[in-house]
PyMOL CGO cylinders between C-alpha atoms (Angstrom):
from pymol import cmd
from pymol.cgo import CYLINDER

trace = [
    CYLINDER, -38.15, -23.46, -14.00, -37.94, -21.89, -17.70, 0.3, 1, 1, 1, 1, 1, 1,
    CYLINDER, -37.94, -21.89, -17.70, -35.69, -22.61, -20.34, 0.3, 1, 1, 1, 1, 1, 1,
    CYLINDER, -35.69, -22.61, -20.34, -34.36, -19.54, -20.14, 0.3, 1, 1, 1, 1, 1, 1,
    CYLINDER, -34.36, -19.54, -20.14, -33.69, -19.80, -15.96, 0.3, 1, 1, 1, 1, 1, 1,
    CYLINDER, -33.69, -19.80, -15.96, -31.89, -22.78, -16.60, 0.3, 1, 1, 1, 1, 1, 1,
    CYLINDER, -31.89, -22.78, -16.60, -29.68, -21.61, -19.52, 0.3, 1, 1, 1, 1, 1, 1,
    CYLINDER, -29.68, -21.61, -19.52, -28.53, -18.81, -17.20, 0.3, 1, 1, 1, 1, 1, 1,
    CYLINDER, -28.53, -18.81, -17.20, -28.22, -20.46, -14.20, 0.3, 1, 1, 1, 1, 1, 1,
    CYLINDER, -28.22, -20.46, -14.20, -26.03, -23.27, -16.20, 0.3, 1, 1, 1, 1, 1, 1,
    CYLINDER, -26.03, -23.27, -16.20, -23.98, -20.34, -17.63, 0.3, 1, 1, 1, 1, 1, 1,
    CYLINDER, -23.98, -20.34, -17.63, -23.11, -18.81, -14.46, 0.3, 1, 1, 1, 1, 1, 1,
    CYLINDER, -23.11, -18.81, -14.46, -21.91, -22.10, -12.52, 0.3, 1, 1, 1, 1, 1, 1,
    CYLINDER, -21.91, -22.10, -12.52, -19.85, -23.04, -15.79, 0.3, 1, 1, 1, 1, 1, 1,
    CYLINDER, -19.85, -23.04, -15.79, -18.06, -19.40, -15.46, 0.3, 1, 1, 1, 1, 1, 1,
    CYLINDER, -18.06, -19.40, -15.46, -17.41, -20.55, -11.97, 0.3, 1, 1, 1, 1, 1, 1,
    CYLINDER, -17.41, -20.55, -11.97, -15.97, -23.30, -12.77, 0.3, 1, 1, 1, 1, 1, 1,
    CYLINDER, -15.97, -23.30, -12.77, -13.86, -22.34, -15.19, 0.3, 1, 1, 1, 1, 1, 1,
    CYLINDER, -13.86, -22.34, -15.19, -12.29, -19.49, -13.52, 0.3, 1, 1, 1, 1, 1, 1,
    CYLINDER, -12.29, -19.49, -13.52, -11.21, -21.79, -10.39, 0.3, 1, 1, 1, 1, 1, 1,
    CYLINDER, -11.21, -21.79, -10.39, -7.78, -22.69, -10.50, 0.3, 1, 1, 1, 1, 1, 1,
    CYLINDER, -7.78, -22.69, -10.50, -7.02, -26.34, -9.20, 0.3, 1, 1, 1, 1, 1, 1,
    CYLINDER, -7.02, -26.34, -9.20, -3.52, -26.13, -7.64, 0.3, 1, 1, 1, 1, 1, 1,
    CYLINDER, -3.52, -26.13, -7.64, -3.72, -29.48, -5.78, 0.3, 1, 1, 1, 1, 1, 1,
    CYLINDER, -3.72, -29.48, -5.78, -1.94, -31.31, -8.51, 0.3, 1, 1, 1, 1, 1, 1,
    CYLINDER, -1.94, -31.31, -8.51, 1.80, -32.47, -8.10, 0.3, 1, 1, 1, 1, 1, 1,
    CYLINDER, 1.80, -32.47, -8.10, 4.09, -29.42, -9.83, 0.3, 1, 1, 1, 1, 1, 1,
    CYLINDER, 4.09, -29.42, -9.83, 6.94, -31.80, -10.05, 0.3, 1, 1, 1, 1, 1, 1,
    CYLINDER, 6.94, -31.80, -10.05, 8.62, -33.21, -13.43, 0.3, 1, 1, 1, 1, 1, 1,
    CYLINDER, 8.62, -33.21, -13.43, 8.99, -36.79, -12.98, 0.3, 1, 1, 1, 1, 1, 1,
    CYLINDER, 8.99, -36.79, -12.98, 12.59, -37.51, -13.79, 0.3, 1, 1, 1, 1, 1, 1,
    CYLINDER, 12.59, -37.51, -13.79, 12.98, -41.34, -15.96, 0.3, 1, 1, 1, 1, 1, 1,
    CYLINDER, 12.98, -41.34, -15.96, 16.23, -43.05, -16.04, 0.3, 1, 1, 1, 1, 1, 1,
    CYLINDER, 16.23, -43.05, -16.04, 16.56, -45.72, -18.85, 0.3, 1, 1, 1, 1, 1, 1,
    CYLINDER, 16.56, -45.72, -18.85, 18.18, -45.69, -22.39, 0.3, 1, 1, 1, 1, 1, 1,
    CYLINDER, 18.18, -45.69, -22.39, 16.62, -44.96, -25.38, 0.3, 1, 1, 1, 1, 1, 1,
    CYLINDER, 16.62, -44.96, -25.38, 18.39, -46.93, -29.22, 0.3, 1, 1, 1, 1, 1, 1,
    CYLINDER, 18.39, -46.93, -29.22, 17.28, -46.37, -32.46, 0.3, 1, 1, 1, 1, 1, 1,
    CYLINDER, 17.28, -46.37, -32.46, 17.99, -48.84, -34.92, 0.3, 1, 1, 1, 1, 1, 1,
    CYLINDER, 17.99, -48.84, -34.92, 17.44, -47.57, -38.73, 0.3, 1, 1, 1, 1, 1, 1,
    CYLINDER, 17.44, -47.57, -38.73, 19.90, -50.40, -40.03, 0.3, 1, 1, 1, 1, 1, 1,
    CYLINDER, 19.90, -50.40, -40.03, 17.48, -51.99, -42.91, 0.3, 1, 1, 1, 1, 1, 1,
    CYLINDER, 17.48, -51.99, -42.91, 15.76, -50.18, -45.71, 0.3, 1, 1, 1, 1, 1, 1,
    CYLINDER, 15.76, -50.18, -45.71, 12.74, -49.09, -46.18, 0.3, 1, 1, 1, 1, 1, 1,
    CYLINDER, 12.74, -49.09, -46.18, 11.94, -51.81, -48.57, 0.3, 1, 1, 1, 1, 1, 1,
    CYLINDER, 11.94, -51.81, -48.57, 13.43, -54.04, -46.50, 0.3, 1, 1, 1, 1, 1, 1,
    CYLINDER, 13.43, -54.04, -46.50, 11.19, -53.37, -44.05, 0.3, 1, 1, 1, 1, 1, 1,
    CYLINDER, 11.19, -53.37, -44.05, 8.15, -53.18, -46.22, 0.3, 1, 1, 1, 1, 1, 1,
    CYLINDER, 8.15, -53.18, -46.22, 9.48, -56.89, -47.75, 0.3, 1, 1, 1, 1, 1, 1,
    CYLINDER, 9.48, -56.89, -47.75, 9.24, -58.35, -44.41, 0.3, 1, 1, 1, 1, 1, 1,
    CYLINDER, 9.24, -58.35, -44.41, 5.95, -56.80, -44.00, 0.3, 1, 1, 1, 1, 1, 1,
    CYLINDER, 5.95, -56.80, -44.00, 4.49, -58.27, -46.72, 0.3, 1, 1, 1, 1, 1, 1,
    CYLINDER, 4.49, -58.27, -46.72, 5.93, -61.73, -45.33, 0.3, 1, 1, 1, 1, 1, 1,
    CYLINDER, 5.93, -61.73, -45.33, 4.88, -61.24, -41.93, 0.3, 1, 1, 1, 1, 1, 1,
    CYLINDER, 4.88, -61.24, -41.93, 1.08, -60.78, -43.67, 0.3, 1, 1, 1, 1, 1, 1,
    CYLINDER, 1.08, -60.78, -43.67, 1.05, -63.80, -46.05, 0.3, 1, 1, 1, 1, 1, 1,
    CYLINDER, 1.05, -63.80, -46.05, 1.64, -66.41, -43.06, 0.3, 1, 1, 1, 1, 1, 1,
]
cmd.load_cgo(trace, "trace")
């Protein structure tokens, strides 16, 4: 087989390929329950102080 024969021959299975459409996946959402906090209480420097702490131990 040529270069060229395989080249073509690889081209036409990718097309294939792509244009199949895979519909055996699950079209559900998936539904969490939970709760989500934020805490933005300190300062930036705060933060970047205890940083530098957490690093020097």
């Amino acid at each position: 087989m040529s270069m060229g024969a395989y080249d073509e021959d690889e081209h036409e299975r990718r097309e294939q390929q792509a244009s199949r459409v895979d519909a055996d996946f699950d079209d559900e959402r998936t539904i969490y329950h939970g709760e989500v906090e934020y805490d933005s209480g300190e300062s930036a420097e705060a933060l970047l102080d205890q940083f530098e702490q957490i690093k020097s131990e």
